[in-house]
C-alpha positions in Angstrom: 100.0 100.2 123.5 98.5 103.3 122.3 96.7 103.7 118.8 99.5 106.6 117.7 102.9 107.2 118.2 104.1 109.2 121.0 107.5 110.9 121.6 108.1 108.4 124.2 108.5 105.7 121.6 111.6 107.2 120.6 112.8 108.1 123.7 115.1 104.5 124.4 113.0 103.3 126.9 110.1 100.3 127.4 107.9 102.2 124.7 110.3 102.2 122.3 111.2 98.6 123.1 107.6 97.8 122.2 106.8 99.7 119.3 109.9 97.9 117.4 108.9 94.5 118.8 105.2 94.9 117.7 106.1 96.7 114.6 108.8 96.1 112.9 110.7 93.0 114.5 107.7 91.2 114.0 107.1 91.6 110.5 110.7 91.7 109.7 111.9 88.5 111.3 114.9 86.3 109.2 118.2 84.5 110.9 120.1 87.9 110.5 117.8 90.2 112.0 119.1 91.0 115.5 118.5 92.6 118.8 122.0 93.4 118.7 124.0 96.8 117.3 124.6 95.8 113.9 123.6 92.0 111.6 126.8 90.0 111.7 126.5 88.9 107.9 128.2 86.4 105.4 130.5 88.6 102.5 129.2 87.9 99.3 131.2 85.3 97.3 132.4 88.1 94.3 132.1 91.8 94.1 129.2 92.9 96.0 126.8 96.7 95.6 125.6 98.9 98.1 122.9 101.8 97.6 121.3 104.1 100.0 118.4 106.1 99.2 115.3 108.1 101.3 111.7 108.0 101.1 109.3 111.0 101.9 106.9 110.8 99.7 103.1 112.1 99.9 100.9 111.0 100.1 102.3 107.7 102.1 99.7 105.4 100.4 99.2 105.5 96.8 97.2 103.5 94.7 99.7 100.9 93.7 101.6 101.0 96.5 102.9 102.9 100.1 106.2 104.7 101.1 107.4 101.3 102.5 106.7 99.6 99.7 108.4 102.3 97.7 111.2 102.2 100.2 112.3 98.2 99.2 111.6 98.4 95.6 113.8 101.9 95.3 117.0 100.4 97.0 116.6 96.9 95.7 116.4 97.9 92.0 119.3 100.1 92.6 121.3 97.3 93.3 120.0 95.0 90.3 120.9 98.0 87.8 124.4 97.0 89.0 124.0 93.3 88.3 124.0 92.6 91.5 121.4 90.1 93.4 119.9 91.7 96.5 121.2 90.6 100.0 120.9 92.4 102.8 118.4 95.9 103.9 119.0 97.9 106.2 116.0 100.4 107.1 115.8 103.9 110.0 112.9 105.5 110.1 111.8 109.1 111.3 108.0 109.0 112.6 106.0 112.6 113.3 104.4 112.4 116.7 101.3 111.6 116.4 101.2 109.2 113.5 98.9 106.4 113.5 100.1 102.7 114.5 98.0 101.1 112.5 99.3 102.9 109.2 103.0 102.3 110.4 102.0 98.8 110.8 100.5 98.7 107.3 103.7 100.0 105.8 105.9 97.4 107.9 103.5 95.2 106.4 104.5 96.3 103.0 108.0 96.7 103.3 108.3 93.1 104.5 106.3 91.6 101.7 107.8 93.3 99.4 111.2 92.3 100.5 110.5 88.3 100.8 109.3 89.4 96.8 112.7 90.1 96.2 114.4 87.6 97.9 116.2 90.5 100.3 116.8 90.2 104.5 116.0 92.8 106.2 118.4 92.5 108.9 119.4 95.7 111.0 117.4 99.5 111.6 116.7 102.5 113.6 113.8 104.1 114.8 113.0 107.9 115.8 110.3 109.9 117.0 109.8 113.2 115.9 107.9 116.2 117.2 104.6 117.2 115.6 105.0 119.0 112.4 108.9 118.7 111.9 108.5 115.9 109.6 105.5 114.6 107.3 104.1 111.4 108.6 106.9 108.7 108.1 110.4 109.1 106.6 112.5 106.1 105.8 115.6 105.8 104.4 116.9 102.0 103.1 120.7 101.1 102.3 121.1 98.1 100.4 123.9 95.4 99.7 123.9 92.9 96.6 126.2 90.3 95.8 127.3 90.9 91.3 127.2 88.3 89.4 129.9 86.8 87.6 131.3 88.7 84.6 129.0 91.6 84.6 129.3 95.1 84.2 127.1 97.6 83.7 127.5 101.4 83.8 125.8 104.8 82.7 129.3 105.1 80.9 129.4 101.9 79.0 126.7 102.8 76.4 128.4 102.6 72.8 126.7 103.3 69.2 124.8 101.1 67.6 123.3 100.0 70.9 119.7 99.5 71.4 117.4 101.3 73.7 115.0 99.5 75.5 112.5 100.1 78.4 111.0 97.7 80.1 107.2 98.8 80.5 104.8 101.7 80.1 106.5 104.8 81.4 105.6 107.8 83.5 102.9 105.8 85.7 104.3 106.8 89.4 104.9 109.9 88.9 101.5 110.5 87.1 99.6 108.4 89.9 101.4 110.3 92.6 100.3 113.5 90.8 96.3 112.5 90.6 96.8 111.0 94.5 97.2 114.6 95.6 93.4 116.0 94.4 94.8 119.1 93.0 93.9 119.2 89.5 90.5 117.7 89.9 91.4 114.8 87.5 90.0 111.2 87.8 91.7 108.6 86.2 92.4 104.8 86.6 96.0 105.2 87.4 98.3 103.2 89.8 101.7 103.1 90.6 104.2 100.7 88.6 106.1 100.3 92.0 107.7 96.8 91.8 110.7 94.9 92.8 113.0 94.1 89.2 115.5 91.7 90.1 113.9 89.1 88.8 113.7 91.2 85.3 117.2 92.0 86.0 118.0 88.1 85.9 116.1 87.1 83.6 118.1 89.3 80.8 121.3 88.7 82.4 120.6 84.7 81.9 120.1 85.3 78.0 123.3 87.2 77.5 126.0 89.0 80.3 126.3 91.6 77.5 124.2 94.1 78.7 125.7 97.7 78.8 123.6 100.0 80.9 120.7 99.7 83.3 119.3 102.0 84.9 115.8 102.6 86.6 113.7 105.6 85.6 112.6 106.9 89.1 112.8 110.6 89.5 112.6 112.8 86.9 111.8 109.4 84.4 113.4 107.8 81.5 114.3 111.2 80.0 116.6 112.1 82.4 117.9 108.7 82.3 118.5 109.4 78.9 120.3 112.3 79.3 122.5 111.3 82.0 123.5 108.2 79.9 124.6 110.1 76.6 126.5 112.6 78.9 128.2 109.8 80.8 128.9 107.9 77.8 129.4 110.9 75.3 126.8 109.8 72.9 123.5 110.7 71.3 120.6 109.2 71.8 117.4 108.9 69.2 114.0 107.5 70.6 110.8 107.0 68.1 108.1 108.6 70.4 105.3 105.8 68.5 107.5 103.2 70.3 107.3 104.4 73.6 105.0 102.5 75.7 102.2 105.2 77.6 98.9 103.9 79.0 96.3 105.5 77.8 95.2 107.1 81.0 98.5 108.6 81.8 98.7 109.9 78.4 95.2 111.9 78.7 96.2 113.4 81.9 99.4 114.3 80.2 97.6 116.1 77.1 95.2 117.6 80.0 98.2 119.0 82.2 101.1 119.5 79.0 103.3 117.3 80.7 105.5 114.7 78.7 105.4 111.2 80.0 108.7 110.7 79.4 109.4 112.8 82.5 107.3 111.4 84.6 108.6 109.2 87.5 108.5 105.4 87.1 108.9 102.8 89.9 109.0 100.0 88.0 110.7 100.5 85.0 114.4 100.0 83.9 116.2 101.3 80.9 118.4 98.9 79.1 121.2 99.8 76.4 122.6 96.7 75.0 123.9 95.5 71.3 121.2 95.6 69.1 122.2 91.9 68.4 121.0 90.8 71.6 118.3 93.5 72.3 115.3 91.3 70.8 116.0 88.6 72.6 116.5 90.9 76.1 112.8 92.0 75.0 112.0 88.5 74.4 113.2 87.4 77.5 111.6 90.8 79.7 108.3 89.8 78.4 108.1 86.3 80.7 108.2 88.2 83.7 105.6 89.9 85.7 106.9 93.2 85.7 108.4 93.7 82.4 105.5 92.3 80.0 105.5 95.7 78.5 109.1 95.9 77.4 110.0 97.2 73.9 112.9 99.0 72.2 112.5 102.4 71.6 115.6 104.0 70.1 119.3 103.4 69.5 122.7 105.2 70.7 124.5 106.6 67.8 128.0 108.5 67.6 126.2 111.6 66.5 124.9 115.0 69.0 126.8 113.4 71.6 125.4 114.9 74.8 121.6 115.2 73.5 118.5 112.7 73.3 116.6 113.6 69.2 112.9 112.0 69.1 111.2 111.1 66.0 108.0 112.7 66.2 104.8 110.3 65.6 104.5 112.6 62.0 108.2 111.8 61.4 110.3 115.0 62.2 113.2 115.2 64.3 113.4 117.4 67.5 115.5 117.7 70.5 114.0 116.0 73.2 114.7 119.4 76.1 116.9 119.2 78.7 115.3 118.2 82.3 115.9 121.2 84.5 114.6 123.4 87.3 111.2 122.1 89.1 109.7 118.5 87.6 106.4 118.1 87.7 105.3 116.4 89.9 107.5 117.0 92.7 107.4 113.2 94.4 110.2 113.7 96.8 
């Protein structure tokens, strides 16, 4: 089998044939993965969730992390936001000519791992080949279906004041790792992506107490945005203390170096919680036991007042609006 990736493996024919069985119906073997045009699948018991995002990022391998690693953990933490256990992947891809087998293969390699991680089949895909130059490298684009667990609901819109804010980690790490992965500032730092799979996080929380307002994951444009999109949908302010927010050290030099603000910065890894501020220390509590969210702290509350606008406490103890995300974030990592 050649050592790249030709047209003709997207052409239908006995190429094509092999580069799924080497590739990906190796690595991606479970009881519901078929040679067949679509998984034949058991309905989840309740309400279920399905997601569907795309993956171009560059570079393809980060330290942290790789687009199909990227690719489970994006879709898959879409679906615990929602409550909902992750079932069923599905997974089509869109390869440039020319690409190298053996970093398809690695990312196969990721994507499966990092499924069996989260406890997700994949079970159905597609595969295409195209020319040289009319795509970067490896596009792949995941939809994802979860089963909700019992008497929970969670929405951007449920946020109420008096709620807590909570994230669950250091922010800004992916997007400032995707930023130093690109060599064009000059800037070396120890920096790798947060990139993870959260359903067990997810769980976890939702074990100590099904009142849990909002979750969200912090992936483009980071937990700001969140923020904002959560006091629009739920017509309510929102006040953060900046000395709570969790930054590693690293990220926040290269933010002083560059004037970005971490809190704009992409996470992979990282989920934003709103729930009473009753519950929230044991959420935190709770967050801290697992691998992913040992980091997690409360940072803020939602109150009734500038609906519409995130205010942040200043580490001197002033107030200021937290601005608006708009136009081109920096870095661009999709």
């Amino acid at each position: 089998m050649n050592d790249q990736v030709t047209l003709a493996h997207g052409a239908g024919g006995k190429q094509t044939s092999e580069l799924i069985d080497r590739v990906f119906a190796a690595k991606f073997q479970n009881p519901n993965l078929t040679a067949d045009d679509a998984a034949v699948l058991s309905p989840p018991v309740g309400k279920m969730a399905m997601t569907t995002d795309g993956f171009i990022v560059s570079p393809a391998f980060f330290p942290g992390g790789n687009v199909g690693k990227l690719s489970i953990c994006g879709t898959v933490n879409d679906l615990a936001c929602m409550g909902a256990k992750p079932k069923y992947l599905s997974c089509a891809f869109v390869i440039e000519e020319g690409y190298p087998m053996e970093k398809l293969e690695q990312i196969a390699d990721a994507m499966a791992k990092t499924a069996a991680e989260a406890g997700v089949q994949i079970v159905s895909g597609d595969t295409k080949v195209a020319g040289k130059g009319q795509v970067d490298g490896v596009f792949i684009t995941t939809t994802g279906v979860g089963e909700i667990l019992p008497e929970v609901q969670t929405s951007g819109a449920l946020a109420k004041p008096g709620d807590a804010v909570i994230v669950t980690g250091d922010v800004g790490r992916h997007g400032c790792t995707i930023l130093l992965a690109r060599d064009e500032f000059g800037i070396e730092a120890e920096v790798a992506s947060d990139c993870a799979p959260l359903w067990g996080a997810v769980e976890t929380m939702l074990k100590t107490t099904k009142d849990v307002h909002v979750i969200r994951d912090a992936t483009r444009g980071g937990v700001g945005t969140v923020l904002y999109e959560i006091a629009h949908q739920s017509n309510v302010g929102v006040k953060i203390d900046a000395a709570s927010v969790p930054v590693d050290p690293a990220v926040g030099g290269v933010c002083r170096m560059l004037g970005l603000e971490p809190l704009y910065l992409a996470c992979e890894g990282r989920l934003v919680v709103i729930a009473p501020k009753e519950v929230a220390p044991a959420l935190v509590e709770a967050l801290k036991t697992q691998p992913y969210s040992q980091g997690a702290a409360i940072i803020g509350e939602i109150t009734a007042e500038q609906p519409g606008w995130v205010v942040m406490k200043t580490e001197i103890g002033a107030e200021t609006l937290l601005p608006q995300p708009g136009g081109e974030l920096l870095p661009r990592i999709c």
